[in-house]
VEXTI-707187 format. One line per field, with one value per atom (N, C-alpha, C, CB): residue number from 1; chain; x, y, z. Coordinates in Angstrom, 3 decimals. Each point is the difference from the previous one (the first is absolute). Glycine has a CB too. Example, Ala and Ser with C-alpha at 12.3 -4.5 7.8 and 13.67 -1.06 7.14 Angstrom:
BEGIN
resi	(1; 1; 1; 1; 2; 2; 2; 2)
chain	(A; A; A; A; A; A; A; A)
X	(13.190; -0.890; 0.900; -1.892; 1.542; 0.820; -0.770; 1.184)
Y	(-5.690; 1.190; 1.200; -1.173; 2.223; 1.190; 1.090; -0.628)
Z	(7.800; 0.000; 0.000; 1.246; -1.966; 0.060; 0.730; -2.145)
This chain:
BEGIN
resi	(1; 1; 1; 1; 2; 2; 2; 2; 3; 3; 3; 3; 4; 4; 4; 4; 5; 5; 5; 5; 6; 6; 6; 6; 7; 7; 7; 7; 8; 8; 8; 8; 9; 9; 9; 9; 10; 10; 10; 10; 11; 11; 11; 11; 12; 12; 12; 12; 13; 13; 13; 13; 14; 14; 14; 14; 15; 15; 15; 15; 16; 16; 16; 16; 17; 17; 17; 17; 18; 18; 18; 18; 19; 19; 19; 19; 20; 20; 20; 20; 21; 21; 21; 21; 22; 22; 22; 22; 23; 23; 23; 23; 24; 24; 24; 24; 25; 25; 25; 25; 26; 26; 26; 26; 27; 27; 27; 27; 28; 28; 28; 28; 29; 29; 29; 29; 30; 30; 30; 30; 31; 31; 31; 31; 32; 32; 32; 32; 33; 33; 33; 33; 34; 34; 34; 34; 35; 35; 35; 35; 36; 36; 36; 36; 37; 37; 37; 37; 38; 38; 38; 38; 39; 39; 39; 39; 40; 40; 40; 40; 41; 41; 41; 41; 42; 42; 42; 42; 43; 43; 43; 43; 44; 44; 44; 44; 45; 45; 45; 45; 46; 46; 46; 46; 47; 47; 47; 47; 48; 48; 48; 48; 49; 49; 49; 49; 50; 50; 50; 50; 51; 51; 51; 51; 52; 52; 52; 52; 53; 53; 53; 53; 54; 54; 54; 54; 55; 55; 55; 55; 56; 56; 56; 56; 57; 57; 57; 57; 58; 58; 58; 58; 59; 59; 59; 59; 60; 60; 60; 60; 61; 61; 61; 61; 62; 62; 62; 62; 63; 63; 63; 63; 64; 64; 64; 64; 65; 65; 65; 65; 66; 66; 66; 66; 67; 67; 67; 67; 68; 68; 68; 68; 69; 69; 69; 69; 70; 70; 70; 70; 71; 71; 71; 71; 72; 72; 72; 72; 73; 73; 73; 73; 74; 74; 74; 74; 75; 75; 75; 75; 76; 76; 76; 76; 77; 77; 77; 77; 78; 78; 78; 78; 79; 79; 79; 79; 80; 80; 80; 80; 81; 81; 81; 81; 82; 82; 82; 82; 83; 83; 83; 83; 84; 84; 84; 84; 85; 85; 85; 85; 86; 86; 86; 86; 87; 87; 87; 87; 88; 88; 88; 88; 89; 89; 89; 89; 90; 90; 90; 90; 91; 91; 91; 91; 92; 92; 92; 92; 93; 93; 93; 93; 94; 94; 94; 94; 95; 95; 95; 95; 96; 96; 96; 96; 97; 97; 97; 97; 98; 98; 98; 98; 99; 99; 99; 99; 100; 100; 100; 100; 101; 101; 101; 101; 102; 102; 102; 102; 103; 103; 103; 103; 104; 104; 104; 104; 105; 105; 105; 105; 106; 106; 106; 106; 107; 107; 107; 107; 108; 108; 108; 108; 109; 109; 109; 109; 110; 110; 110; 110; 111; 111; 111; 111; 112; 112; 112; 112; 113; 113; 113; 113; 114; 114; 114; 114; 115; 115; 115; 115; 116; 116; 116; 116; 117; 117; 117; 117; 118; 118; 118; 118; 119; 119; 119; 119; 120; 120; 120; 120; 121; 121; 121; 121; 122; 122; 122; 122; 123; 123; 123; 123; 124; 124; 124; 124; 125; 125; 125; 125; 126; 126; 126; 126; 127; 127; 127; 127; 128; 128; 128; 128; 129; 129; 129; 129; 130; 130; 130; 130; 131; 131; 131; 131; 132; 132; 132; 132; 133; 133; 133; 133; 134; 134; 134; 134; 135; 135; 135; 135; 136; 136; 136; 136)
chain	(A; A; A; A; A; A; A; A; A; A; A; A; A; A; A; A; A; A; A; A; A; A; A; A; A; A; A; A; A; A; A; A; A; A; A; A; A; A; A; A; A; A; A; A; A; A; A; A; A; A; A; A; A; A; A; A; A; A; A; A; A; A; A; A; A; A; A; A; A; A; A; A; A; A; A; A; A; A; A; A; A; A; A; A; A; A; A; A; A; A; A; A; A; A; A; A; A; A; A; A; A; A; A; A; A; A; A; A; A; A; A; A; A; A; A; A; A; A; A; A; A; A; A; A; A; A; A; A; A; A; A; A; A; A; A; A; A; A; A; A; A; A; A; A; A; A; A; A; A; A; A; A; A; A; A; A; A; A; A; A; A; A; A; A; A; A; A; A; A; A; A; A; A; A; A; A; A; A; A; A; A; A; A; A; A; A; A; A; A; A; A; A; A; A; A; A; A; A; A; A; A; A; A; A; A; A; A; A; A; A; A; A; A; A; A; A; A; A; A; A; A; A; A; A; A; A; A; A; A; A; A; A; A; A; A; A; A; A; A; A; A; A; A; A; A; A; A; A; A; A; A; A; A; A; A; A; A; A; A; A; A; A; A; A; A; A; A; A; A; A; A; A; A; A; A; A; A; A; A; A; A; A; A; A; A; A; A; A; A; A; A; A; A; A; A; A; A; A; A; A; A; A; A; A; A; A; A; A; A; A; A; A; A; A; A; A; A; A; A; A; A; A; A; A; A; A; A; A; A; A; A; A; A; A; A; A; A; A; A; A; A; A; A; A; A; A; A; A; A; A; A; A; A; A; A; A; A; A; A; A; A; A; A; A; A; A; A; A; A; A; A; A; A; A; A; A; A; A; A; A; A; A; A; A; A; A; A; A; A; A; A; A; A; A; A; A; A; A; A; A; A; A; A; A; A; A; A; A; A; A; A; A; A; A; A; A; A; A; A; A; A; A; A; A; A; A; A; A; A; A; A; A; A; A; A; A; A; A; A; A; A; A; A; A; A; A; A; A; A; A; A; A; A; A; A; A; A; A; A; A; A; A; A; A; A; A; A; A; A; A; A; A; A; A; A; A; A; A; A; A; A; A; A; A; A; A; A; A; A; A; A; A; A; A; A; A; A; A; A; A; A; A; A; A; A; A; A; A; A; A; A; A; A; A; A; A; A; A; A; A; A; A; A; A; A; A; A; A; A; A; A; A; A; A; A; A; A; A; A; A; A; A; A; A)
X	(42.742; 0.847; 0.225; -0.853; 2.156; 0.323; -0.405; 2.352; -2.918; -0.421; -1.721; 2.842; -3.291; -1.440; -0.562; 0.102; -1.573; -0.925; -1.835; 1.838; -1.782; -1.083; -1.075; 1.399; -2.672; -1.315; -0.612; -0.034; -1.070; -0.636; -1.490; 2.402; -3.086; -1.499; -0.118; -1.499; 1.577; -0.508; -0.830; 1.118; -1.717; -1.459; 0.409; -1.596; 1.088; 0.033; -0.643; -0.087; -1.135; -1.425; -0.802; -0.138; -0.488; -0.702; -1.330; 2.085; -3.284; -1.218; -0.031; -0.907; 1.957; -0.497; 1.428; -1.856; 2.799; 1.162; 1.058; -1.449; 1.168; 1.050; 0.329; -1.024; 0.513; -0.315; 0.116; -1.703; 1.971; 0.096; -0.276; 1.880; -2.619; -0.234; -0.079; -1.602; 2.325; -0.140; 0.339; 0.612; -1.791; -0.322; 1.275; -3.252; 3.747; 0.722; 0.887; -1.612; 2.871; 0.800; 0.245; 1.261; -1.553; 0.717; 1.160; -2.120; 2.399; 1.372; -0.100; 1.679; -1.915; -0.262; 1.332; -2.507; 2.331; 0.733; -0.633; 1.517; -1.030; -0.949; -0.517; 1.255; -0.677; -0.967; -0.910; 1.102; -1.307; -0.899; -0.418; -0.354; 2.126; 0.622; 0.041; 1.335; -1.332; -0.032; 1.658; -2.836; 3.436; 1.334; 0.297; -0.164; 0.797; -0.477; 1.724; -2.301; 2.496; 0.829; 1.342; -1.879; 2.988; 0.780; -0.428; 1.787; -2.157; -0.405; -0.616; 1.378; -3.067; -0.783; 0.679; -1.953; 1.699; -0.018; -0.960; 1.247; -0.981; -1.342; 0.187; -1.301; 1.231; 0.016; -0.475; -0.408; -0.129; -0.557; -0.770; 0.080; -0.433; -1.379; -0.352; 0.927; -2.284; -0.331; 0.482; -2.019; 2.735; 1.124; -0.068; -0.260; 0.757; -0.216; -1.165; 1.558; -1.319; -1.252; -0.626; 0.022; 0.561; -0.661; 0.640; -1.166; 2.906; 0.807; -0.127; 1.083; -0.819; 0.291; -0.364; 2.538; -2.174; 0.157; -1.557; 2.321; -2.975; -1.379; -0.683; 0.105; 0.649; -0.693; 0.443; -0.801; 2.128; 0.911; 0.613; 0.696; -0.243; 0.467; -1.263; 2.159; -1.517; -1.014; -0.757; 1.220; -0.900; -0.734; -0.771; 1.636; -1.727; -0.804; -1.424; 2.729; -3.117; -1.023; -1.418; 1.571; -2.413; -1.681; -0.404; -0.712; 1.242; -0.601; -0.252; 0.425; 0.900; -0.012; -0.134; 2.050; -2.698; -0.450; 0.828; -1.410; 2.292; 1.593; 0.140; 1.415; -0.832; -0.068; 1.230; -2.642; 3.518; 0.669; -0.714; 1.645; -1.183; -0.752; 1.110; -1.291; 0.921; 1.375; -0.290; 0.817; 0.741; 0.136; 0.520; -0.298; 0.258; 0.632; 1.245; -1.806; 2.904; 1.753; -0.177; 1.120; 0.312; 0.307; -0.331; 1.632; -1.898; -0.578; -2.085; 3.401; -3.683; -1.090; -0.782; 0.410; 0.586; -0.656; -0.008; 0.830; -1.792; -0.069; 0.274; -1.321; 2.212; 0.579; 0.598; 0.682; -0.936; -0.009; 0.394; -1.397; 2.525; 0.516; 1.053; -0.706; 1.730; 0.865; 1.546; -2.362; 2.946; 1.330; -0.287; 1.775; -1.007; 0.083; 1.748; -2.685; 3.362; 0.653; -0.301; 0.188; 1.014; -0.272; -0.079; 1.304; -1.170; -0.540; -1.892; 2.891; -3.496; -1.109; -0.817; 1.311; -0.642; -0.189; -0.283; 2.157; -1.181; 0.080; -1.944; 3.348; -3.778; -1.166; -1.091; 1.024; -1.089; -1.259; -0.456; 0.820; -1.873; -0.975; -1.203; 0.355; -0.783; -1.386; 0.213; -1.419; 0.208; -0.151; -1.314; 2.047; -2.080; -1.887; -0.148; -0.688; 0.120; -0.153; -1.643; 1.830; -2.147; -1.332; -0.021; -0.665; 0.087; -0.294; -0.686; -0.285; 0.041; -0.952; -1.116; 1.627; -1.458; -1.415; 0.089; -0.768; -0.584; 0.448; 0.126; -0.583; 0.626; 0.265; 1.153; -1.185; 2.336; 1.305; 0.448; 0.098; -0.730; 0.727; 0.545; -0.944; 1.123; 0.148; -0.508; 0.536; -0.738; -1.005; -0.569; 0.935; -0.246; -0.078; 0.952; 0.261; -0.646; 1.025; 1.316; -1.711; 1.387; 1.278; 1.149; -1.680; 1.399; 1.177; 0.603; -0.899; 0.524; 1.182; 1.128; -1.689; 2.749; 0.865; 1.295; -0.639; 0.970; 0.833; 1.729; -2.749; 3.023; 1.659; 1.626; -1.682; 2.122; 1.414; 0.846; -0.579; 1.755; 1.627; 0.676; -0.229; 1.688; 1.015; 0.758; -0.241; 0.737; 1.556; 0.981; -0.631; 0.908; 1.053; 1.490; -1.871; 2.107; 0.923; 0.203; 0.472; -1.250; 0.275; -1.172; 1.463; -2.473; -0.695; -1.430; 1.508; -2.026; -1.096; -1.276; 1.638; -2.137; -1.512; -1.129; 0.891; -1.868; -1.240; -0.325; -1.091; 0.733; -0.686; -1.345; 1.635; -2.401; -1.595; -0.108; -0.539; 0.022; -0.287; -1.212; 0.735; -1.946; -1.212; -0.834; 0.292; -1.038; -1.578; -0.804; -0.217; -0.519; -1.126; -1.570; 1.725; -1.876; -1.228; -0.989; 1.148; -1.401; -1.129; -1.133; 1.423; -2.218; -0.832; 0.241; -1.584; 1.064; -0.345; -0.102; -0.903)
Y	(-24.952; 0.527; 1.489; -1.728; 1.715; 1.648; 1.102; -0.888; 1.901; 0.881; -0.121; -0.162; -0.956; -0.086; 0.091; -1.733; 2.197; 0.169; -0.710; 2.426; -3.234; -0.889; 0.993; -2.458; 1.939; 0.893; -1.188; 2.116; -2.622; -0.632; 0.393; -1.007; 0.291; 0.672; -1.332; 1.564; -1.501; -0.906; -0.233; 0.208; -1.309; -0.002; -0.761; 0.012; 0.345; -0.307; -1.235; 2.305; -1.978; -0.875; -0.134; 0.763; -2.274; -0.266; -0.601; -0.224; 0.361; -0.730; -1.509; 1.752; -2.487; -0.899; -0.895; 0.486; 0.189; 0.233; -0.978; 0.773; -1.130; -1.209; 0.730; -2.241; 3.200; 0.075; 1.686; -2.502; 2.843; 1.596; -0.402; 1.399; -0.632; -0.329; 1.604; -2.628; 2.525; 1.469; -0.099; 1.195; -0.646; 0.036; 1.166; -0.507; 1.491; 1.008; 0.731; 0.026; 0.028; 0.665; 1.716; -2.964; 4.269; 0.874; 0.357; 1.086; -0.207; 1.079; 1.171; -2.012; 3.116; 1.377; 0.958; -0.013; 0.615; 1.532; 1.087; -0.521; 1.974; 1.069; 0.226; 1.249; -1.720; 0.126; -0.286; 0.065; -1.223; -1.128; -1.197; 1.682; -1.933; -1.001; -1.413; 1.759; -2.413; -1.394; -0.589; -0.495; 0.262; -0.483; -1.667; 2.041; -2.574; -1.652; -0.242; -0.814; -0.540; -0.238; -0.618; 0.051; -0.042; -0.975; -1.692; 2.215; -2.536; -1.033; -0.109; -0.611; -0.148; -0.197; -0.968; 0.288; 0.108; -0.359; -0.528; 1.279; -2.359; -0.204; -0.531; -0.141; 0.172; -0.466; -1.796; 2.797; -2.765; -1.872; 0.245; -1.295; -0.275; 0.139; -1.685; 2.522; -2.602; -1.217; -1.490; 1.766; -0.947; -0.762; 0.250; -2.186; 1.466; 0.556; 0.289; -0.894; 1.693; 0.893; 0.879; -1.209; 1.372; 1.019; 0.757; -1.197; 1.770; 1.004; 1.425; -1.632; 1.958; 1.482; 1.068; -0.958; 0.417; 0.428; 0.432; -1.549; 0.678; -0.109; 0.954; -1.605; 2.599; 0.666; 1.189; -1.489; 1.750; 1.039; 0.363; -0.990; 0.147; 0.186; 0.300; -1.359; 1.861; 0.691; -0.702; 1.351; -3.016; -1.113; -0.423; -0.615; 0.853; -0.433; 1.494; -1.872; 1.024; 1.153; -0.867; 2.350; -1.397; -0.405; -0.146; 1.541; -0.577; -0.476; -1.513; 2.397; -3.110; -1.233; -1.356; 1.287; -0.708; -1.045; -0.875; 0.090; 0.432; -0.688; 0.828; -0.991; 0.561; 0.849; -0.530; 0.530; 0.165; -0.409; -0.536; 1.369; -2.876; -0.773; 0.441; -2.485; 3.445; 0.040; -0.517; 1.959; -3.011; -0.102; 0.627; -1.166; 0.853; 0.554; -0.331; 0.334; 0.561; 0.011; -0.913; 2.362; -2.323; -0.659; 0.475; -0.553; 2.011; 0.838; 0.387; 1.851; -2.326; 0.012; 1.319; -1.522; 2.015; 1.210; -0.597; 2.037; -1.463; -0.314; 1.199; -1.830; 1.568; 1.130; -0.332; 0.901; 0.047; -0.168; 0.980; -1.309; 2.018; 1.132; -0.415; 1.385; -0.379; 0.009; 0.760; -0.055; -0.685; 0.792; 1.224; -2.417; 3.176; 1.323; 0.645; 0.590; -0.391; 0.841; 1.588; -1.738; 1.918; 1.328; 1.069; -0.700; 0.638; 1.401; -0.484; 1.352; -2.024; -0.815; 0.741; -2.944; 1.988; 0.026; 1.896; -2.705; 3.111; 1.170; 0.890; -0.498; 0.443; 0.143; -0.460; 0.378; -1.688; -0.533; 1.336; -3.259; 3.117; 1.264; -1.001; 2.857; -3.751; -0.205; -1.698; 2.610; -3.440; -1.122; -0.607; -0.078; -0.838; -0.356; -1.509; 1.680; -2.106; -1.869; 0.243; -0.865; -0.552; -0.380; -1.275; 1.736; -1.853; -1.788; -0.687; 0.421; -1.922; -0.630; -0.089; -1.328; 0.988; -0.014; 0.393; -1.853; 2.025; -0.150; -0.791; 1.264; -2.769; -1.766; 0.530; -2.442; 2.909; 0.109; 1.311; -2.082; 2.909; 1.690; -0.061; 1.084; 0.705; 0.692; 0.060; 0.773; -0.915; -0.104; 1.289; -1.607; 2.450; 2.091; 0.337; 0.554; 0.424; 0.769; 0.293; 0.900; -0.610; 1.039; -1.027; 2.145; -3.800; -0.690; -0.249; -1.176; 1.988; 0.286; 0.872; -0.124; -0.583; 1.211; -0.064; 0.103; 1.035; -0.151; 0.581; 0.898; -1.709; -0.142; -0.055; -1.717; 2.210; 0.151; -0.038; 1.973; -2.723; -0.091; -0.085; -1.519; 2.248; 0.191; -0.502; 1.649; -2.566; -1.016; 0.915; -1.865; 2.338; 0.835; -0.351; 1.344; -3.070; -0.256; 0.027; 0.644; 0.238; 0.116; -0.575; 1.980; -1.333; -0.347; -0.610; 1.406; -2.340; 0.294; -0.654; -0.121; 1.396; -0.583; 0.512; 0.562; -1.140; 0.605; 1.645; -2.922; 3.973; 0.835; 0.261; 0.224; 0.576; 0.325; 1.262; -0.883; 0.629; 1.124; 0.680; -1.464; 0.325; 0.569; -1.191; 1.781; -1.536; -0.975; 0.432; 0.362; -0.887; -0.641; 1.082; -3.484; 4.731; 0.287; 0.079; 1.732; -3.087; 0.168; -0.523; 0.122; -1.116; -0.888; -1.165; 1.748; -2.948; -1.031; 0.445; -1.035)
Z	(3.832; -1.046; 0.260; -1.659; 1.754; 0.489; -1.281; 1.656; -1.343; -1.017; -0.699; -0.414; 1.357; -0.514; 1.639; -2.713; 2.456; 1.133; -0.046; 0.151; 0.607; 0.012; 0.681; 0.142; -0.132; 0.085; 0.331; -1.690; 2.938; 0.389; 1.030; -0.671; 0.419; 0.544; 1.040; -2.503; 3.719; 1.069; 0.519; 0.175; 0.269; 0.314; 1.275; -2.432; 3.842; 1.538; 0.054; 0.930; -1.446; 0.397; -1.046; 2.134; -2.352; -1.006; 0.534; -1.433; 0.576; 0.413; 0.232; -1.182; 0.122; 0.031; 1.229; -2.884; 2.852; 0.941; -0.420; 1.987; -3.032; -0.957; -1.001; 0.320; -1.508; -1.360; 0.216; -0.791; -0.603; -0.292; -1.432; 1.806; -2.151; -1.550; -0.740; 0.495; -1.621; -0.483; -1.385; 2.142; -2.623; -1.635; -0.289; -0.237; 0.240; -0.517; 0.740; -1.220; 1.367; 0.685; -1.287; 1.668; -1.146; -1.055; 1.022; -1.733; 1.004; 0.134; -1.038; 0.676; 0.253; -0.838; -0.199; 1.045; -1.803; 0.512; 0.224; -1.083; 1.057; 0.568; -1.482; 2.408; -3.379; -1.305; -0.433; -0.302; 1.560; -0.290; -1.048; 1.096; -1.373; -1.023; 0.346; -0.626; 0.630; 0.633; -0.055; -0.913; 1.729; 0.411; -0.233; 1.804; -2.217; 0.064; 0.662; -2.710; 3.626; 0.462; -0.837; 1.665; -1.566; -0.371; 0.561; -0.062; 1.131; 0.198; 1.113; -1.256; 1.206; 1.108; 1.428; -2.090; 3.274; 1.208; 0.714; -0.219; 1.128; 1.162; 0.916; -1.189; 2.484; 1.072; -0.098; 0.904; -2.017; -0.180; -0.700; 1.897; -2.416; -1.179; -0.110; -1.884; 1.334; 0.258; -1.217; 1.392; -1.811; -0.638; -2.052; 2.666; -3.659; -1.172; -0.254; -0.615; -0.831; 0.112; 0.553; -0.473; 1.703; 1.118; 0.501; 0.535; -1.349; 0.456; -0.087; -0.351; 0.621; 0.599; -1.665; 2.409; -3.658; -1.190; -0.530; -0.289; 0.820; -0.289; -0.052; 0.727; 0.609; 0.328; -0.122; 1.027; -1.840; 0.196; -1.788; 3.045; -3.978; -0.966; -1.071; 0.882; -2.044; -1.007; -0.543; -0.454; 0.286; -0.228; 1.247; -1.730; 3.051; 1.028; 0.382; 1.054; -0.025; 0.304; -0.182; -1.017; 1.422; 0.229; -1.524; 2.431; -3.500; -0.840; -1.308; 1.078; -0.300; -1.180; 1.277; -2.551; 3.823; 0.873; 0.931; -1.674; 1.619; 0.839; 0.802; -1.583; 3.043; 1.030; 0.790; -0.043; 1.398; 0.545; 1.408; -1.480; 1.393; 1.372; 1.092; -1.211; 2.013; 1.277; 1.154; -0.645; 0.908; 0.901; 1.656; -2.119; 3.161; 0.818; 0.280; 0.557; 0.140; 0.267; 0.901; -0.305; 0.481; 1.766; 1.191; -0.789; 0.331; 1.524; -0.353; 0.521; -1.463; -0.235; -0.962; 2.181; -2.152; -1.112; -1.139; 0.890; -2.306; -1.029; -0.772; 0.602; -1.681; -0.895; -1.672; 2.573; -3.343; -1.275; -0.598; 0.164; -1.065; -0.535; -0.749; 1.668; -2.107; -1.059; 0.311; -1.455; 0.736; -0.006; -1.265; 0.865; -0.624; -0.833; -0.356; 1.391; -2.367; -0.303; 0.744; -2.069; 2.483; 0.986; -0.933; 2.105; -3.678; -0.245; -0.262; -1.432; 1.180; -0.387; 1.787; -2.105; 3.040; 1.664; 0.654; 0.141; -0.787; 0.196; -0.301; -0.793; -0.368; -0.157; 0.459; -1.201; 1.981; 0.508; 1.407; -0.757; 0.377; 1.152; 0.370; -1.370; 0.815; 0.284; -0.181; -0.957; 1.744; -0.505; -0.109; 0.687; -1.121; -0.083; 0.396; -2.285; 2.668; 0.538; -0.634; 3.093; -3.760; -0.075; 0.015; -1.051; 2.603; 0.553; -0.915; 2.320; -2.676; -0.750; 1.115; -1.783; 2.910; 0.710; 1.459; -1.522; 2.023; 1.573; 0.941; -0.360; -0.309; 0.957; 0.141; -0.940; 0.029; 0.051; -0.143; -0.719; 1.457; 0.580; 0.505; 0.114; -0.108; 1.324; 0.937; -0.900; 2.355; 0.860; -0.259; 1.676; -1.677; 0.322; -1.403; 3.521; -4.025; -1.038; 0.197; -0.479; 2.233; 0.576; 0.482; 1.045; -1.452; 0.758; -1.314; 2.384; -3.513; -1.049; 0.532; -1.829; 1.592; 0.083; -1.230; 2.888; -3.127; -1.723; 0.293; -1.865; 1.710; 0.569; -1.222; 2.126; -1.433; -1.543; 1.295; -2.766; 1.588; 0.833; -1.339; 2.582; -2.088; -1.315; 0.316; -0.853; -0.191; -0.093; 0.077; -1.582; 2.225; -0.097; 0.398; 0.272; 0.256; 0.614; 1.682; -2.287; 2.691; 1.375; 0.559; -0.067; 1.110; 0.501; -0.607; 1.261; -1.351; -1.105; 0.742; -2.406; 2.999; 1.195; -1.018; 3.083; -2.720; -0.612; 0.852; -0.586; -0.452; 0.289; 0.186; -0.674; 1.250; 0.029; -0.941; 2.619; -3.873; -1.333; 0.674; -2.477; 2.769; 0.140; 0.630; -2.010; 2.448; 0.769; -1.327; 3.335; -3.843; -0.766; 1.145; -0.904; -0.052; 0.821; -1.702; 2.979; -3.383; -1.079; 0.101; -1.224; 0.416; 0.305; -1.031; 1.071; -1.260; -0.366; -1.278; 1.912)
């Protein structure tokens, strides 16, 4: 959709090399406000119940025990994020992932990587925002 900009966190490599599992997707600003998407994304998921929302909208998250089960693409990465309104998009600075476990990680922190592309009509490739240098 031209005029909106998606935000996605990718994962290379997983422990269990099927599964990505992640209790909480955020989205910050430099205010340190919490951003919520127009609508969750994912590279796959292990079917209802286990979308992308779980883990991303104001009703999902670690705390009411629902999580997003991710699957892997066609090229094998696993990924989960949101579309954003570009004035909304415009403010994200920061993001946060909290896995449910480590059967279904990250192998390494650092094969996070957190990615945006803008509908803008023309070209629309994924960008590199940032690599993931946190911990677990």
């Amino acid at each position: 959709v031209v005029g909106m900009i998606t935000y996605r966190v990718r994962c290379t490599s997983t422990t269990s090399g099927w599964a990505w599992d992640v209790a909480t997707l955020k989205f910050y600003s430099a205010a340190n406000t919490q951003i919520y998407p127009l609508h969750a994304i994912d590279s796959g998921n292990a079917g209802i119940g286990w979308g992308p929302e779980n883990a991303i909208t104001k009703e999902g998250g670690c705390d009411d025990g629902r999580h997003w089960g991710g699957r892997e693409d066609e090229i094998g990465d696993f990924w989960i994020g949101g579309i954003f309104s570009s004035d909304d998009a415009k403010d994200i600075t920061a993001v946060q992932v909290v896995e449910t476990s480590p059967r279904h990680g990250a192998i390494d922190p650092n094969d996070l990587i957190f990615e945006m592309k803008e509908e803008d009509g023309g070209c629309n490739e994924w960008k590199r925002v940032a690599r993931e240098e946190g911990h677990r």
